[in-house]
C-alpha positions as CSV (number, residue, x, y, z in Angstrom):
1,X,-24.1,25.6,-31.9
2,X,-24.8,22.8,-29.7
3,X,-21.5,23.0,-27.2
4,X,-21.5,19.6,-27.6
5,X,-21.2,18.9,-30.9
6,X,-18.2,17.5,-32.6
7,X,-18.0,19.8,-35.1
8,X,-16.7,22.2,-32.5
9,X,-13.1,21.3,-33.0
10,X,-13.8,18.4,-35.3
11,X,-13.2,15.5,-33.0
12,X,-15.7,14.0,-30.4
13,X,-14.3,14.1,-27.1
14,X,-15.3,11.2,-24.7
15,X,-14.5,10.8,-21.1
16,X,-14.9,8.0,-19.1
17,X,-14.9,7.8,-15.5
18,X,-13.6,4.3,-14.1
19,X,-12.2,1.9,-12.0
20,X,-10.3,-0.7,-12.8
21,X,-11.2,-4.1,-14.7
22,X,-14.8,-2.7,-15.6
23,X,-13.2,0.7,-16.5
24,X,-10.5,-0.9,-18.5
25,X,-12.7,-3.0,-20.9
26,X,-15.0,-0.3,-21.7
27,X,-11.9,2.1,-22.5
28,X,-10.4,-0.3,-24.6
29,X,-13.7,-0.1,-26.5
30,X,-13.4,3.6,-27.0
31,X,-10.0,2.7,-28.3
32,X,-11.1,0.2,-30.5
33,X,-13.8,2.7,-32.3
34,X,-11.7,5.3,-32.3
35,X,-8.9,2.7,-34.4
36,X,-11.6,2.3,-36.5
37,X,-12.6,5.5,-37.0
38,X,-9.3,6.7,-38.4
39,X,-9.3,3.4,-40.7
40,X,-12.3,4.4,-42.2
41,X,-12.1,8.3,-41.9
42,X,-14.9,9.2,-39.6
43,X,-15.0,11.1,-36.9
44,X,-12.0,11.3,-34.8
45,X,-12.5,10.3,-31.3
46,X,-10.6,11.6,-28.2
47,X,-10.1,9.7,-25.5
48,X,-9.9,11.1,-21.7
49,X,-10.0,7.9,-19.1
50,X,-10.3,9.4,-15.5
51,X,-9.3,6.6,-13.0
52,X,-9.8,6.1,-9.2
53,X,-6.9,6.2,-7.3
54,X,-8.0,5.3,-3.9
55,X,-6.8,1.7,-4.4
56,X,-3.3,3.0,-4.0
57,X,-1.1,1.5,-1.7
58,X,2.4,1.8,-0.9
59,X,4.4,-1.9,-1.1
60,X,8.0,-2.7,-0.6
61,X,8.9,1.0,-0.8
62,X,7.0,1.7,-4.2
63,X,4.0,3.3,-4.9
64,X,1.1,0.9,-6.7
65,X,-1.3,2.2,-8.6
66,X,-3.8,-1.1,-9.9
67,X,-6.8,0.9,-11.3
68,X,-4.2,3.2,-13.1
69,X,-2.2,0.4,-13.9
70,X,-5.0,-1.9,-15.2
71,X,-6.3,0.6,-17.4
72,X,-2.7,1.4,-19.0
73,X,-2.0,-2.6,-19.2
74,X,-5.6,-3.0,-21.0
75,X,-5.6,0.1,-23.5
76,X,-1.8,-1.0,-24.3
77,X,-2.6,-4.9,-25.1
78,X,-0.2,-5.4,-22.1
79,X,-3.2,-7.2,-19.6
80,X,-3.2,-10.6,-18.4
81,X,-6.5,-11.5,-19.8
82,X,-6.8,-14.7,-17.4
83,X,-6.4,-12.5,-14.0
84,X,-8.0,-9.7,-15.3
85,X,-5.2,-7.6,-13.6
86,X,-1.3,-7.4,-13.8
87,X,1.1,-8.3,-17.3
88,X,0.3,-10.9,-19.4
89,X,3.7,-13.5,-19.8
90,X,4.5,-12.8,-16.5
91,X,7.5,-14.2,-14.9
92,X,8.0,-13.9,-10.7
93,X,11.5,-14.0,-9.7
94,X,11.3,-11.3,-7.4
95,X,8.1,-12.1,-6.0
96,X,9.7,-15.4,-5.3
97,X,13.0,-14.0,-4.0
98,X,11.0,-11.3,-1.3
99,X,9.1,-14.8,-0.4
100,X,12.5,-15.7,0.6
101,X,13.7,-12.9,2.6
102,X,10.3,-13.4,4.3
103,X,8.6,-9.9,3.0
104,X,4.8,-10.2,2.6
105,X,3.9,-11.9,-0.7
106,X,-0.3,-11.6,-0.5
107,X,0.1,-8.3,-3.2
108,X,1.8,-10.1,-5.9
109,X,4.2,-8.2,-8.3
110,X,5.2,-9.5,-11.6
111,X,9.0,-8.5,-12.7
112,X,7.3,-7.0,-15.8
113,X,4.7,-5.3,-13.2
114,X,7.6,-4.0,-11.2
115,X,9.2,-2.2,-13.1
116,X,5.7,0.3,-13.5
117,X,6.1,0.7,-9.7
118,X,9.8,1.7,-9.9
119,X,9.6,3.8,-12.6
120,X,6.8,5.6,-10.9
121,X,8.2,5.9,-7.5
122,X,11.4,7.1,-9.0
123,X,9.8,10.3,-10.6
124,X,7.6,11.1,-8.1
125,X,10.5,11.3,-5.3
126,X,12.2,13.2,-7.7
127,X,9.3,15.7,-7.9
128,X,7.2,14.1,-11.1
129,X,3.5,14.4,-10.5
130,X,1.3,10.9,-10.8
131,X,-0.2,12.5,-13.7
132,X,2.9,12.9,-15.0
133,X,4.2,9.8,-14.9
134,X,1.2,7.9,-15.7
135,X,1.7,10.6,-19.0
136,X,5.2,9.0,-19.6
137,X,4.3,5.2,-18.7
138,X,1.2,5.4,-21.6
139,X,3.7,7.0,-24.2
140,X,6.1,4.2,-23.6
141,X,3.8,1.6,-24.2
142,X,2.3,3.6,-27.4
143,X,-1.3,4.4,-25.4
144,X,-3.5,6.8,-27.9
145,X,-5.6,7.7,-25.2
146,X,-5.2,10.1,-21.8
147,X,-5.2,8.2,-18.8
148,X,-5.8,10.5,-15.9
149,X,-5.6,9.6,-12.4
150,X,-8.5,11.5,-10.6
151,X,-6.2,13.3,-8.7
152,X,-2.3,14.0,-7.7
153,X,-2.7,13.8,-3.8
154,X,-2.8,10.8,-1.6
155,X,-6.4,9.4,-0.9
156,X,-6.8,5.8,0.0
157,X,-10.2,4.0,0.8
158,X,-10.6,2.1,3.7
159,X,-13.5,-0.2,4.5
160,X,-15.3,-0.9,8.1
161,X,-15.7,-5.0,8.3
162,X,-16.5,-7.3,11.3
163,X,-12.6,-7.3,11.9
164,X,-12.6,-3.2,11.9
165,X,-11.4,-0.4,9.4
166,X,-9.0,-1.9,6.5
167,X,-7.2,-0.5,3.6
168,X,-8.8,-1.4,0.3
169,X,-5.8,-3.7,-0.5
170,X,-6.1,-5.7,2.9
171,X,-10.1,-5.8,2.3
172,X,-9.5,-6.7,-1.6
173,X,-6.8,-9.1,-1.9
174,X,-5.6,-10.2,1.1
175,X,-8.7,-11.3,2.5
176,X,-10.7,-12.0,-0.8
177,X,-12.9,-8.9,-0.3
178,X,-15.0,-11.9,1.8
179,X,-15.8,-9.6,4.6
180,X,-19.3,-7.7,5.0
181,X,-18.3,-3.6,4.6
182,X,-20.4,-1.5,7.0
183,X,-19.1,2.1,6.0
184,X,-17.1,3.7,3.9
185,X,-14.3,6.6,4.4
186,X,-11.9,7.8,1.9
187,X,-8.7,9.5,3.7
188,X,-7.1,12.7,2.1
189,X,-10.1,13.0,-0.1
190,X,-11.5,16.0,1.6
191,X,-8.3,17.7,1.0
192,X,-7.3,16.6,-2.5
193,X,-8.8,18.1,-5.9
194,X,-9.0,17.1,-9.9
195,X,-6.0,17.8,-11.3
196,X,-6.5,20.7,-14.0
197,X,-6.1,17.4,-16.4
198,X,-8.7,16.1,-15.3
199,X,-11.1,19.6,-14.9
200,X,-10.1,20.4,-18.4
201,X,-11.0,16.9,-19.7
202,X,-14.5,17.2,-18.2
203,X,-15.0,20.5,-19.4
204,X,-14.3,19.9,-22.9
205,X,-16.4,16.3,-23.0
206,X,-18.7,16.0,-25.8
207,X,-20.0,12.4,-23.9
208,X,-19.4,11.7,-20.2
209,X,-19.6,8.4,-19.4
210,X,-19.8,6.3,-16.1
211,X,-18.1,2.3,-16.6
212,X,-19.3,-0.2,-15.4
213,X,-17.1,0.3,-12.3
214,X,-17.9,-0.2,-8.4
215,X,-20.4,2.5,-8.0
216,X,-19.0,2.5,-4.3
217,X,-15.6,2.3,-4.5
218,X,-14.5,2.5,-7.9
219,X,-16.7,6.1,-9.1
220,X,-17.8,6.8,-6.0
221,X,-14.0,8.3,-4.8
222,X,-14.0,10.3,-8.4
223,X,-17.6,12.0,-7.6
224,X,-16.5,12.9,-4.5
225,X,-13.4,15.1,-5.2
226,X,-14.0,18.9,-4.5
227,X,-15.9,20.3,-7.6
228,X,-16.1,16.9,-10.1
229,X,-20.3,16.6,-9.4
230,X,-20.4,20.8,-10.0
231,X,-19.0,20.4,-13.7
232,X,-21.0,17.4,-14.3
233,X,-23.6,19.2,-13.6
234,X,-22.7,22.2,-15.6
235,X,-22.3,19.9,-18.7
236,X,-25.1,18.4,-18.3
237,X,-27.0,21.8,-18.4
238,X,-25.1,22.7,-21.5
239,X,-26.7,19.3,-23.0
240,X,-23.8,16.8,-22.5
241,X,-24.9,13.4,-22.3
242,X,-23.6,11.4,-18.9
243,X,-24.4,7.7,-19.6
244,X,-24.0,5.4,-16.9
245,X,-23.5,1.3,-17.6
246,X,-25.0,-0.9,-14.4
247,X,-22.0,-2.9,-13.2
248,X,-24.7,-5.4,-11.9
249,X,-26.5,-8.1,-14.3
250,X,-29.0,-10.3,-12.9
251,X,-28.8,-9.0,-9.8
252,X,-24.9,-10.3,-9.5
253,X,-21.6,-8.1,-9.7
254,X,-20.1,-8.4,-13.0
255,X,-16.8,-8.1,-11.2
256,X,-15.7,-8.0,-7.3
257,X,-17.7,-6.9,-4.8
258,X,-20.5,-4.4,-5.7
259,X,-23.0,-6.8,-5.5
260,X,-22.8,-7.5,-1.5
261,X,-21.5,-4.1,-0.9
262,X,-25.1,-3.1,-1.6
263,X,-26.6,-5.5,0.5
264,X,-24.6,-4.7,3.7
265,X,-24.1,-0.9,3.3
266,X,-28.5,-0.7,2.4
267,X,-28.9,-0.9,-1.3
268,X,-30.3,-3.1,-4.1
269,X,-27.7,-5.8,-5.7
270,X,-30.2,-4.7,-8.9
271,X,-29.3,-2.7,-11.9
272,X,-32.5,-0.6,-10.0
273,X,-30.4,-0.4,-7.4
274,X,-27.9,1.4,-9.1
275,X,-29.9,3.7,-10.5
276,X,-30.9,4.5,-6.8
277,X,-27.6,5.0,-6.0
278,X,-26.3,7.2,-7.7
279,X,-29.7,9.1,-8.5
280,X,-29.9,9.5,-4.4
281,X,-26.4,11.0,-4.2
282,X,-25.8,12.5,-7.4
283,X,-29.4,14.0,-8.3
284,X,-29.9,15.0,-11.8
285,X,-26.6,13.9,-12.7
286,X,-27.2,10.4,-14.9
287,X,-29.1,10.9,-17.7
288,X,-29.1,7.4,-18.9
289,X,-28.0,4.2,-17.5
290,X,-27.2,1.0,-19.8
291,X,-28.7,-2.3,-18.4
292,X,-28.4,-5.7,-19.8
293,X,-31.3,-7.8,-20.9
294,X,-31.9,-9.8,-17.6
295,X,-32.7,-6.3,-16.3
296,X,-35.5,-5.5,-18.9
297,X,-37.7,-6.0,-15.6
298,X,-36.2,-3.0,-13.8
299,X,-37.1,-0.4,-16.2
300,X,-40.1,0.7,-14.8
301,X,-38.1,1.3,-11.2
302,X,-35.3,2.8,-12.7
303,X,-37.6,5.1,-14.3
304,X,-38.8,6.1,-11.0
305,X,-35.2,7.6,-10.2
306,X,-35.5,9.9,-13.1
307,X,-33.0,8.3,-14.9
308,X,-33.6,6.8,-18.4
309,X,-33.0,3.1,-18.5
310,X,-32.0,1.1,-22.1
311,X,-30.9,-2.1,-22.8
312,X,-28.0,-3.0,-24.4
313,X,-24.7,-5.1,-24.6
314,X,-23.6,-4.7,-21.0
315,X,-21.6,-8.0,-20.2
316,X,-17.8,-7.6,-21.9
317,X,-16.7,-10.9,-22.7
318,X,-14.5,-10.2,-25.4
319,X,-13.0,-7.5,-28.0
320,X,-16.0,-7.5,-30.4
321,X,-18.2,-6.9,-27.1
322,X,-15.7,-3.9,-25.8
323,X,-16.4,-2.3,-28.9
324,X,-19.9,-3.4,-29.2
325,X,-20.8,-1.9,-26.0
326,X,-18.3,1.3,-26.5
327,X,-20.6,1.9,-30.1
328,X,-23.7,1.7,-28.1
329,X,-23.2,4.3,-25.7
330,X,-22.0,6.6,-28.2
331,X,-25.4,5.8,-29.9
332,X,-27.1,6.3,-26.9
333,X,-25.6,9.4,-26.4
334,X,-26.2,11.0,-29.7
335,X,-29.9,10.2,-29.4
336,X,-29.8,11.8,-25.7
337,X,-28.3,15.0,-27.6
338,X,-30.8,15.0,-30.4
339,X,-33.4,15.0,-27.0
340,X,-32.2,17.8,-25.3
């Protein structure tokens, strides 16, 4: 039997590797086919969402996680839709009181939003993992599906600009992410490694999928843990599917900053690009990478990197869209299992 198949255990299992905001949307699509699934009773869909963690940063004493928390604000109807980060009915009193005292106030906290970062730093000082306690935060909020941060040790990305190295926060939010990034580093990656979560999740993956994240910043920290691109690769040789979605349209970012930090760091703000990118440092490892209409033009390029281009529902502007997107890359990934 196919060692992808569903009919292994009866459910399909699908990870997702993501950032943040991209990451988020598409995983709430998962969520919303796999709701509909059980409504209906098809196939049961299991959910594994492994998130970057090198935004992390350490604020006021607690330890912030946005891509981990975006993803578990998102998948439990929690998200500020308007911001596209953070609670949604936020209130600020104690933003507004550190203001006061004269604390920095660039990195806003919501009260709702605080209380994630307290919780959090409360268990991990008291020996809790992050996976853990990300564990315990989605069961609170009633969250189906397995958010995994990529890893339990510190790594944090910092960024080379025209005003020198920066952490991703500084670069990001404080400054608007405005500056040109000439290199990349990501400290305490070298050292760190998947969680067995996170191993055992990518081992048992019927469908791997990459969002529509920062392929730099945003994926690029997950690839590059100690053994992640080695399993890949294994389940890809087993006949997993790995489906990629371009996080550029039209040659702009859907989100953030992808789109100039392929300019300055030598790449393509293209969904071509992409495909370069990742097929250039990760070879063999997409099998199929999901481009939007205005990209039809690419095809033939993207073709070149050995990776299969098709064209689908890329841009995420709604719910019907999340799960409009979520359905075509599980299509796509059948058909790339009835190919292998």
């Amino acid at each position: 039997m196919n060692s992808r198949d569903p009919a292994v255990d009866g459910v399909q299992h699908v990870v997702v590797l993501a950032g943040g905001y991209g990451g988020a949307k598409l995983s709430h699509g998962m969520t919303l086919v796999a709701t509909a699934r059980r409504a209906e009773g098809g196939r049961p869909l299991d959910l594994s969402v492994i998130v970057n963690t090198g935004d992390d940063l350490e604020l006021h004493g607690l330890l912030v996680s946005p891509d981990l928390d975006t993803v578990l604000y998102t998948l439990a109807g929690w998200a500020n839709s308007e911001t596209g980060w953070g609670v949604r009915d936020e209130t600020w009193s104690n933003a507004d009181m550190l203001g006061r005292y004269g604390a920095p106030t660039w990195f806003s906290l919501g009260d709702r939003d605080l209380a994630t970062h307290v919780l959090r730093t409360e268990r991990i000082r008291a020996g809790a993992t992050l996976t853990s306690v990300t564990a315990e935060l989605a069961r609170a909020l009633g969250v189906r599906a397995r958010i995994l941060p990529m890893t339990d040790a510190p790594v944090r990305t910092r960024l080379r600009t025209d005003a020198g190295w920066l952490d991703f926060q500084d670069y990001f939010v404080r400054r608007h992410h405005a500056d040109p990034v000439h290199e990349l580093r990501f400290d305490g990656l070298t050292d760190a490694r998947p969680t067995p979560e996170v191993s055992a999740a990518l081992r048992s993956a019927h469908v791997l999928v990459l969002a529509p994240s920062n392929p730099f910043v945003s994926i690029g920290p997950i690839l590059g843990l100690a053994g992640v691109v080695d399993v890949l690769h294994e389940a890809r040789a087993r006949g997993v599917p790995v489906v990629a979605i371009s996080p550029i349209v039209g040659g702009v970012a859907l989100r953030g900053p992808a789109d100039r930090m392929f300019r300055s760091l030598g790449g393509e703000p293209s969904a071509a690009g992409v495909a370069r990118h990742y097929a250039e440092r990760y070879p063999g490892l997409i099998e199929t990478l999901v481009i939007d209409e205005q990209d039809l033009g690419d095809g033939e390029a993207i073709a070149a990197t050995g990776i299969r281009s098709v064209v689908g529902p890329a841009v995420m502007r709604d719910d019907a869209d999340r799960r409009r997107l979520a359905e075509f890359v599980l299509d796509i990934a059948e058909q790339d299992s009835t190919r292998a």
